[in-house]
C-alpha positions as a Markdown table, in Angstrom:
| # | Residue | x | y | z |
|---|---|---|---|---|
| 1 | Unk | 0.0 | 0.0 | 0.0 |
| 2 | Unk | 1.3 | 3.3 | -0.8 |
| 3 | Unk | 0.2 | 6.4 | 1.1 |
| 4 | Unk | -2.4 | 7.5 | -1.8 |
| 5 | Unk | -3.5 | 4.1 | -1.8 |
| 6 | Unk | -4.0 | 4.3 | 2.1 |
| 7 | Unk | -5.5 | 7.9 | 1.7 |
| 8 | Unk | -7.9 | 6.4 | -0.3 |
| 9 | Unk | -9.1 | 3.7 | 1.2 |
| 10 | Unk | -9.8 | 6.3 | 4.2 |
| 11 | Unk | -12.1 | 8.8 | 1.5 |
| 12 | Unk | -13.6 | 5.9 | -0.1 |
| 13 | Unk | -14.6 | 4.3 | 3.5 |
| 14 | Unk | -15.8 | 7.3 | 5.0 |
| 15 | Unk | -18.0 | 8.6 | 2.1 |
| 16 | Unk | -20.0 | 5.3 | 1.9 |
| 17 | Unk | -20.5 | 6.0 | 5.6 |
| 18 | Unk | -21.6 | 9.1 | 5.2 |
| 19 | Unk | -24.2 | 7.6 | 2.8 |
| 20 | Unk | -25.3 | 5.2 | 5.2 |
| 21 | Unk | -26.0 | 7.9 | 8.2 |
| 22 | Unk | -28.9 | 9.1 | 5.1 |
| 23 | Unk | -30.0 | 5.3 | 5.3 |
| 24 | Unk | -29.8 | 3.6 | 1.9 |
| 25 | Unk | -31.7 | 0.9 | 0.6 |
| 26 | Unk | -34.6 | 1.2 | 2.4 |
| 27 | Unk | -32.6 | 1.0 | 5.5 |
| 28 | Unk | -33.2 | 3.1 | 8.5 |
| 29 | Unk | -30.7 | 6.7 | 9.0 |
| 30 | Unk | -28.2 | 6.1 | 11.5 |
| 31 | Unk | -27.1 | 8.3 | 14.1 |
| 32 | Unk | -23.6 | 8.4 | 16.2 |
| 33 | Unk | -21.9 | 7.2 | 13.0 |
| 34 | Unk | -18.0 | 7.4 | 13.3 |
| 35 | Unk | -15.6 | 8.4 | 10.8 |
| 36 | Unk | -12.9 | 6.6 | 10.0 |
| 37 | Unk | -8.8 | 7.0 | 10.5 |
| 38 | Unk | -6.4 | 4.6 | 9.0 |
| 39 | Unk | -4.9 | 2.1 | 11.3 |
| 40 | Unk | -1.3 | 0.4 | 11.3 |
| 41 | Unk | -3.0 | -2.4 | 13.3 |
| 42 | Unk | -5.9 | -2.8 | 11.0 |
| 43 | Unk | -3.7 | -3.0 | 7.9 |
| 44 | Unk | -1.2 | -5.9 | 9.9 |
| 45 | Unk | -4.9 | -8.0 | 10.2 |
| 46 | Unk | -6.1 | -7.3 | 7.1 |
| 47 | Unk | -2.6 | -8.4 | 5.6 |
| 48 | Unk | -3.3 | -12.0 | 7.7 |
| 49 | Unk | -6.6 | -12.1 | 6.8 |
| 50 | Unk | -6.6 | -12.1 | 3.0 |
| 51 | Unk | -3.9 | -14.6 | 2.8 |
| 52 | Unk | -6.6 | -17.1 | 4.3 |
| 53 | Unk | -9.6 | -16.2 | 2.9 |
| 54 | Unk | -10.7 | -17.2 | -1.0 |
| 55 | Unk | -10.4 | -14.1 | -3.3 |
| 56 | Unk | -14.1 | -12.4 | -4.5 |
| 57 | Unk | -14.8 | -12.8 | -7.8 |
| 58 | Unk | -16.9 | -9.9 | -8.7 |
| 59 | Unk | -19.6 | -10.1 | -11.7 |
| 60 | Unk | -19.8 | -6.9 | -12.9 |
| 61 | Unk | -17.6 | -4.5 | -14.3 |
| 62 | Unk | -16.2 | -2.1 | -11.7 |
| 63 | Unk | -13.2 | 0.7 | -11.5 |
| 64 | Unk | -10.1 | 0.2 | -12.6 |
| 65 | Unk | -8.5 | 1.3 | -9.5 |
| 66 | Unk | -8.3 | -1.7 | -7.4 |
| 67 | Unk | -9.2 | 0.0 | -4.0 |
| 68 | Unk | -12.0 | 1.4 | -5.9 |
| 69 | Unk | -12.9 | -1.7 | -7.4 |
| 70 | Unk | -12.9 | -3.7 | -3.7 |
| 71 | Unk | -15.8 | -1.3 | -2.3 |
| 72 | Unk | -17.8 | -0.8 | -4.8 |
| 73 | Unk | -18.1 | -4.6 | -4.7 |
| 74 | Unk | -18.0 | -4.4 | -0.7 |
| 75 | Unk | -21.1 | -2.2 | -1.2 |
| 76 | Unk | -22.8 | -3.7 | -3.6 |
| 77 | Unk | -22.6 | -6.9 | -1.1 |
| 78 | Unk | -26.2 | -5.7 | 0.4 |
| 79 | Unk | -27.9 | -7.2 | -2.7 |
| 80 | Unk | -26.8 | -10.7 | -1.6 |
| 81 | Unk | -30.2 | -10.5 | 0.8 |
| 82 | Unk | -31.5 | -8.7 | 3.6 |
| 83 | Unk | -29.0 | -6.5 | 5.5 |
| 84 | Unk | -30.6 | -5.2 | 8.5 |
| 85 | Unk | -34.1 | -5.0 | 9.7 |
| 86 | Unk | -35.9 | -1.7 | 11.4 |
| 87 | Unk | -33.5 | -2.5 | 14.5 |
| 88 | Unk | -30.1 | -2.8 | 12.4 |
| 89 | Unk | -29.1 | -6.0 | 13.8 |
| 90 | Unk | -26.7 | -8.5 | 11.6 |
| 91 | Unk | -28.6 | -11.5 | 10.8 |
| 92 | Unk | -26.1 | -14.3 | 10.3 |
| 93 | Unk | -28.2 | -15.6 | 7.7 |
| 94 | Unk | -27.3 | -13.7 | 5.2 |
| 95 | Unk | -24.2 | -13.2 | 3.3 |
| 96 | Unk | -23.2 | -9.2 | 3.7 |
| 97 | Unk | -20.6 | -8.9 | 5.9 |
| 98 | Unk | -18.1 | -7.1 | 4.0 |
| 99 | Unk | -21.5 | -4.1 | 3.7 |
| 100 | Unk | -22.0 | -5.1 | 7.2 |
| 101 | Unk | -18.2 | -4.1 | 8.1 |
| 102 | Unk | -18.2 | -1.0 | 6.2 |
| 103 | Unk | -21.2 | 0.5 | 7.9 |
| 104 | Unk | -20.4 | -0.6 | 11.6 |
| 105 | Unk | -21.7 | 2.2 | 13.6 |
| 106 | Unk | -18.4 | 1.8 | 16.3 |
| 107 | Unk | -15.7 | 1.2 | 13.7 |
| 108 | Unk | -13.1 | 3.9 | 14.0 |
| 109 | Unk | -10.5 | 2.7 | 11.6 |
| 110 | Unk | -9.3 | 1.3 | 8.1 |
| 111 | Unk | -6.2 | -0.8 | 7.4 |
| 112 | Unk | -6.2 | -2.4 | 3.9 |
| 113 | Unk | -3.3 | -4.3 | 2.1 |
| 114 | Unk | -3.5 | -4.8 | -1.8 |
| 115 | Unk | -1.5 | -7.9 | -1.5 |
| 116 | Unk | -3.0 | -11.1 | -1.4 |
| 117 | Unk | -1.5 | -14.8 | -2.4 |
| 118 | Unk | 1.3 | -12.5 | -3.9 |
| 119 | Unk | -1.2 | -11.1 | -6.5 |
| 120 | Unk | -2.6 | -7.8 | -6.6 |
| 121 | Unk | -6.1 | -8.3 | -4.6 |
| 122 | Unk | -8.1 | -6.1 | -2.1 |
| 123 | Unk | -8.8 | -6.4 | 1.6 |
| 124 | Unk | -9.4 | -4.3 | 4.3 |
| 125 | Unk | -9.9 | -5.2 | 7.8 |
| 126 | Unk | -11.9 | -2.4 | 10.4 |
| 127 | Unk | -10.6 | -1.3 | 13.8 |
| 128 | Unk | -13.8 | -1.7 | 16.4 |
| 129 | Unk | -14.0 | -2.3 | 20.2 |
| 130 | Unk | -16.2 | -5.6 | 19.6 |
| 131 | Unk | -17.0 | -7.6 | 16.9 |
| 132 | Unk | -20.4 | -8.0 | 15.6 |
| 133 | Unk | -22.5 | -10.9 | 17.5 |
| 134 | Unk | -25.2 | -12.2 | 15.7 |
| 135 | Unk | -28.6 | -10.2 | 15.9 |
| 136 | Unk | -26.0 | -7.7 | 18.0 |
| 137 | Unk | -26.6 | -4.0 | 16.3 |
| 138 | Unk | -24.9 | -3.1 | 13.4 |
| 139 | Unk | -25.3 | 0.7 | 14.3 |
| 140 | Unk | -27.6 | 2.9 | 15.8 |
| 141 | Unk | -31.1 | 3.5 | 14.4 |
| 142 | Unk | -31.4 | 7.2 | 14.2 |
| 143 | Unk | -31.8 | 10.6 | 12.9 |
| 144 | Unk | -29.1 | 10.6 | 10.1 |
| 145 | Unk | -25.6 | 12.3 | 9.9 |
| 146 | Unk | -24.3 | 14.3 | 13.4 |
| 147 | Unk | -24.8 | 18.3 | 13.4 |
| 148 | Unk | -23.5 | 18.9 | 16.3 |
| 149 | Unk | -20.9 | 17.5 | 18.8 |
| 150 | Unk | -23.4 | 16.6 | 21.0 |
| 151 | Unk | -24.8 | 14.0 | 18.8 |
| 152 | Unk | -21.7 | 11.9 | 19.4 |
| 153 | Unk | -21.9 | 10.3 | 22.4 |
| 154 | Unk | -19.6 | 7.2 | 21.9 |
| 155 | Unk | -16.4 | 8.7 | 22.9 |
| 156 | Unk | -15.9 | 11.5 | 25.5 |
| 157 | Unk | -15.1 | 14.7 | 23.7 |
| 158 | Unk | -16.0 | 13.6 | 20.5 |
| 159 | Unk | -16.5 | 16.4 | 17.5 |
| 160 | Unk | -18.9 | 16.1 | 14.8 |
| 161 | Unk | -17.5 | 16.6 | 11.1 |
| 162 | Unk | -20.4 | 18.9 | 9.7 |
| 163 | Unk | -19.0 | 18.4 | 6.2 |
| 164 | Unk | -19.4 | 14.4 | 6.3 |
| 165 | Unk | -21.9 | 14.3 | 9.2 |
| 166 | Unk | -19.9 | 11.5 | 11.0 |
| 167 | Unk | -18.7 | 11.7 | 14.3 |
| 168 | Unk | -14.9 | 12.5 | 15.2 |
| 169 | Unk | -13.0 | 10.7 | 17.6 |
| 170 | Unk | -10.2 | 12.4 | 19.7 |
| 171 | Unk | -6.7 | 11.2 | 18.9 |
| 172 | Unk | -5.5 | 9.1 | 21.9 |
| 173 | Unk | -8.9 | 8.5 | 23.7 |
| 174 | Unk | -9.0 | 4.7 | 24.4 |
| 175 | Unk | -10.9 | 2.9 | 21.7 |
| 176 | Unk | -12.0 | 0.3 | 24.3 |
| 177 | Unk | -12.6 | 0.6 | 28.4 |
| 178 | Unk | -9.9 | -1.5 | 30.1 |
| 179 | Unk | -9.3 | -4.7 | 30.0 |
| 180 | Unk | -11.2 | -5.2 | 26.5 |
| 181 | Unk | -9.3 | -5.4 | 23.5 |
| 182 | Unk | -9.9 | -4.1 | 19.8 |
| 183 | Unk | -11.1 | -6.5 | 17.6 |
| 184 | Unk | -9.4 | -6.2 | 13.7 |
């Protein structure tokens, strides 16, 4: 990854998020949405991760820029059935986790490598306090993107981003309380 290619999977990430604070495809607005940074330690999983997980083969033209490529495909992955009911909750039934990933309401960072079996291939692994549990909330049902500070509550001094209406997370504030670990 170079640091355009890092730079880009930060834009990419955080402007589908800011479409999915709007709610898209019928699905409800969210509310206390984070944005994302990139993350050394996400990119070191994501590196381990694609080397043992089989490559997606997508079926339909997308960019030519490989990041690009990787989440239009990682968004498009709601159509492979339902994604999350009036509640947001991740039904393990269905196949959409990569969509399911990219709009986790606590997610805080990015780390992609486009690296995998020694080819050129796309993954990116997300930097969240806990992993999604089955029928566990994907993010929180509400009013759409933050316009104020005060509509992000996650974090303690948290900022709102008016331009992207997702939340901001102050550099160094702990991403999890003690004793839990990230999971990547």
């Amino acid at each position: 990854m170079t640091p355009e290619t890092r730079k880009l999977s930060v834009d990419l990430a955080n402007a589908y998020r800011t479409l999915a604070t709007t709610g898209v495809f019928g699905y409800p607005p969210s509310q206390n949405m984070y944005q994302l940074e990139y993350s050394c330690l996400a990119e070191e999983s994501a590196i381990v991760i694609c080397n043992q997980q089989a490559p997606l083969n997508p079926v339909r033209n997308l960019s030519s820029i490989p990041i690009a490529a990787a989440f239009e495909l990682w968004w498009g992955n709601h159509d492979f059935g339902a994604f999350v009911n009036s509640t947001a909750v991740y039904d393990p039934t269905f196949d959409y986790t990569l969509f399911s990933q990219m709009v986790a309401g606590y997610a805080v960072g990015i780390g992609c490598t486009d690296t995998c079996y020694g080819e050129k291939s796309v993954f990116c692994s997300f930097l969240q306090c806990t992993a999604m549990s089955d029928f566990g909330m994907i993010y929180e049902v509400g009013s759409g993107p933050c316009m104020a500070d005060d509509d992000c509550i996650t974090f303690p001094d948290s900022t709102c981003n008016q331009e992207n209406g997702l939340c901001v997370k102050k550099p160094n504030t702990p991403l999890c309380p003690p004793g839990v670990y990230p999971n990547v």
